[in-house]
N, C-alpha and C positions, 0 to 999 in steps of 0.2 A: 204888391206889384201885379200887374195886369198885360203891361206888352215889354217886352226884353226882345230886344237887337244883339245877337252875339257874332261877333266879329273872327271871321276864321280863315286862314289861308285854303287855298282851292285846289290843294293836293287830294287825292282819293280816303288818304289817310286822316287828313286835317276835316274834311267833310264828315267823315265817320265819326269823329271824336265829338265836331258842333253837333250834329243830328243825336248823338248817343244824349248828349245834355239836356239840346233840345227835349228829346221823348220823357226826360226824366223831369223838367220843370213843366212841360205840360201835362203832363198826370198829375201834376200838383195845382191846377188849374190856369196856369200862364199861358200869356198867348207870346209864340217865341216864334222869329224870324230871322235866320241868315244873313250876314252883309259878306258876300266872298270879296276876299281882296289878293290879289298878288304883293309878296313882299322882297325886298332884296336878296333877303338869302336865296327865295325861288330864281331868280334872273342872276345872280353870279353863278355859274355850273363849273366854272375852268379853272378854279382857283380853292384849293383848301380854306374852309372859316377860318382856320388858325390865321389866315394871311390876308383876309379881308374885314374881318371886323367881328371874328364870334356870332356864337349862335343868337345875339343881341337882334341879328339882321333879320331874324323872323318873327318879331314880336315888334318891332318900334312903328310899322305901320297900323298896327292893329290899336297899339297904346293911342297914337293919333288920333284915330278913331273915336275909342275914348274920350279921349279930352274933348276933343270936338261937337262929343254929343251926339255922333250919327251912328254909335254901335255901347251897347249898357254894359256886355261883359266882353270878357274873349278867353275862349278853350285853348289850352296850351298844353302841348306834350312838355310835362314839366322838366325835362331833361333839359330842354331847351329854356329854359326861362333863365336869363341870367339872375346870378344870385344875390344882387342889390335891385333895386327896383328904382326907378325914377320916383323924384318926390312927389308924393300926390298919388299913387297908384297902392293897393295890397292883392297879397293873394287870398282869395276870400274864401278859397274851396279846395281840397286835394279830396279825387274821388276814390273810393276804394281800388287797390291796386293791380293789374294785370299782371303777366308774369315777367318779372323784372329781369330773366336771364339774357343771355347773347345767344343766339342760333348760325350755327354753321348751316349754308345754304351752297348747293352742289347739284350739277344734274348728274356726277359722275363718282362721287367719292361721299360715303358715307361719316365720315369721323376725319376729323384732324388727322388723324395718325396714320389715316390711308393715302395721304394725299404725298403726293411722291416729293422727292427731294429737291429743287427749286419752284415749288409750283407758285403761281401767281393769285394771290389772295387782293379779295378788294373792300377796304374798309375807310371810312370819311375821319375816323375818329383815334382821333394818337392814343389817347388811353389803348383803345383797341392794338395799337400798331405796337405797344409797346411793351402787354400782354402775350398778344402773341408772337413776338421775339422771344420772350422769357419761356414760350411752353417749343417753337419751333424757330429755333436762328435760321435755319437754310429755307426758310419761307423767302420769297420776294413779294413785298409787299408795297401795293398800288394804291393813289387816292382812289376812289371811287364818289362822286357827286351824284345828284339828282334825287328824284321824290323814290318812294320804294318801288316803284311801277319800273322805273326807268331805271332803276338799280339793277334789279331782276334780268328788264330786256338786256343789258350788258351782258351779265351774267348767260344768260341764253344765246346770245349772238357768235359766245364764245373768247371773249374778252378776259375772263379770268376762269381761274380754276376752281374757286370756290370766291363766295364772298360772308363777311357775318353782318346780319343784320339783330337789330332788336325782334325777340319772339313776341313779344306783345305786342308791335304793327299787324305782323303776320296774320296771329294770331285774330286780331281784330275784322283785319278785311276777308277772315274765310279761309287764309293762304297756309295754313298749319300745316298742310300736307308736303311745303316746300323743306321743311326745317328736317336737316337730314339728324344734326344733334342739336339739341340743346344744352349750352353748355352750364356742369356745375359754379354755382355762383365763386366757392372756392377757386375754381382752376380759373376762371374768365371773371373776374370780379365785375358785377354791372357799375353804372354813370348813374352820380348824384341822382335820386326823383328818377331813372328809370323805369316805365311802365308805367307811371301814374300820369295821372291828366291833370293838372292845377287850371285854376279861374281864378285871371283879374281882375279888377274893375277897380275905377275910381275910392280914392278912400275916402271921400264924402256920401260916396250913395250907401249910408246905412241900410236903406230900404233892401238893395239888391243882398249885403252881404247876411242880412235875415232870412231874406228867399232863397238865398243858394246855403244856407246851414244844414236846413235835411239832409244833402247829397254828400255835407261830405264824412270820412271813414276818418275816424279821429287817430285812432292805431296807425293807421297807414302815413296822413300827416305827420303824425309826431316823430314817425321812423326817418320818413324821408325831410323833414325840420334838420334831424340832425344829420344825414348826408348831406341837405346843402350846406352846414353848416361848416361840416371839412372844408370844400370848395372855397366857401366865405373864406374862412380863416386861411387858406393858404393863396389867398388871391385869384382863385382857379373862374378859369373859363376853358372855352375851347381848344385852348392854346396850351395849356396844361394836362400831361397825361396822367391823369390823376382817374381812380375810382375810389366810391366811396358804397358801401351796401350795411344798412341795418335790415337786424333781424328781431323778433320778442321771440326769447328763451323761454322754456315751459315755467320757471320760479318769476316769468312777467319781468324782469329786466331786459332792456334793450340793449344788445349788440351790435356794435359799428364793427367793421373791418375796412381797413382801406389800402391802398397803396399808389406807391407813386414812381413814373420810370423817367428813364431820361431817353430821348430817341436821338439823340446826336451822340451815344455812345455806348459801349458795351457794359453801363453801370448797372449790375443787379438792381433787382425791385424792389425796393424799400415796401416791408407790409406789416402794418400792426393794426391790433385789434383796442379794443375800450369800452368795457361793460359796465353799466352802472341804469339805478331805476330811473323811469325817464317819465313821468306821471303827466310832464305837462312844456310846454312849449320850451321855456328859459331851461330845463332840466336837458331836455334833445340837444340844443345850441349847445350847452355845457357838453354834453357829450362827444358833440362831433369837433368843438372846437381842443376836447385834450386829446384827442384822435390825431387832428392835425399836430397840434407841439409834438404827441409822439412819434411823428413822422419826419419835424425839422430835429429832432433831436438825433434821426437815427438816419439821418441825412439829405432826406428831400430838402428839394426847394421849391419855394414859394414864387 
């Protein structure tokens, strides 16, 4: 390969991630160029994904692209990449992993547990909403939309009391200084593919998915293979408050833990764990997919 087109939405965050790729396939001699595009999730702001069509709505212009021919890969915060792919599409690359936690962001209260008794929290993501019901019930808790820029400005204008965002946005555009905690993956379990970046492309262009091999972290893949693979197997999207977080334990086996709430009621958190070696792609899926049954077993639903 010699010219790659990567296709990327035009948030501040979404730029950083294509440029991060970009600098990393042109050291490797590629000549690599930008297609920005706006996608639907960007243009709906007034409506929760759960209620509009999942986090699907940020990747199907980009897949367009794709097919079309006018863009070779596309960088994805893989959190966002729904967990089936359209036919004709793979994920060709998961790069090594940022830090997959949740961050409490506040210009007034440093930790959760300062934050006074109905304060107004603001988060997009029901997993989120449903977590922290489980750690604070007398929270009131608000959607929050828009890119992390515009998250922020809410937050600053005085709109909420705190909000949580992912620290590895943060983290990425410089913003580290905002994150008042960062929370234990235990207490705030992160979302499928949290913090890592996956690359699409066509499942015909063998060529590209040779080019982008170097970049990616095979550990980090195989972890997050079996978080989505909970997801998978419980039919999860955005719509589902579901998390799911692998870890490698020093004996080199792979640990999932997950759990799953219900936000239309006061039903404790369903949360189980599932260890077992994970050497290779089918091994992770196996994983995350007996993570899930131990979840419908113990009474989530799918």
């Amino acid at each position: 390969m010699s010219n790659i087109v990567i296709a990327t939405r035009e948030s501040r965050l979404a730029l950083w991630q294509a440029e991060h790729v970009q600098a990393l396939l042109q050291e490797r001699g590629h000549q690599v160029a930008l297609l920005g595009m706006t996608t639907r999730g960007d243009q709906i702001l007034d409506r929760t994904l759960s209620k509009v069509g999942g986090k699907g709505l940020f990747v199907k212009e980009l897949e367009l692209a794709l097919e079309e021919g006018r863009a070779d890969i596309a960088v994805h915060s893989l959190k966002d990449v729904p967990m089936e792919l359209p036919d004709g599409f793979v994920l060709a690359c998961v790069l090594p992993r940022e830090d997959p936690r949740d961050a409490l962001v506040s210009p007034r209260y440093a930790s959760l547990d300062e934050l006074p008794h109905g304060a107004l929290v603001g988060t997009s993501s029901l997993r989120r909403v449903v977590l922290l019901r489980a750690l604070r019930p007398d929270l009131r808790i608000e959607p929050l939309r828009g890119n992390l820029d515009t998250r922020l400005r809410k937050l600053d204008e005085g709109q909420y009391d705190a909000i949580v965002l992912a620290a590895a946005g943060l983290k990425r555009l410089g913003l580290e200084d905002r994150i008042r905690t960062a929370f234990d993956p235990d207490t705030m379990l992160p979302a499928a593919g949290q913090g890592a970046l996956g690359i699409e492309v066509r499942a015909d262009r063998a060529d590209l998915i040779a080019a982008l091999e170097p970049l990616a972290d095979k550990k980090d893949w195989l972890a997050t293979s079996a978080e989505r693979a909970v997801s998978r197997s419980m039919g999860g999207s955005c719509s589902m408050p579901l998390a799911a977080h692998a870890r490698w334990q020093p004996d080199g086996a792979l640990r999932i833990d997950a759990a799953w709430g219900d936000v239309e009621s006061d039903t404790p958190l369903v949360r189980v764990h599932a260890l077992a070696a994970a050497g290779d792609f089918a091994a992770a899926s196996a994983l995350g997919e007996a993570a899930a049954g131990a979840l419908r077993a113990a009474g989530a639903r799918g």
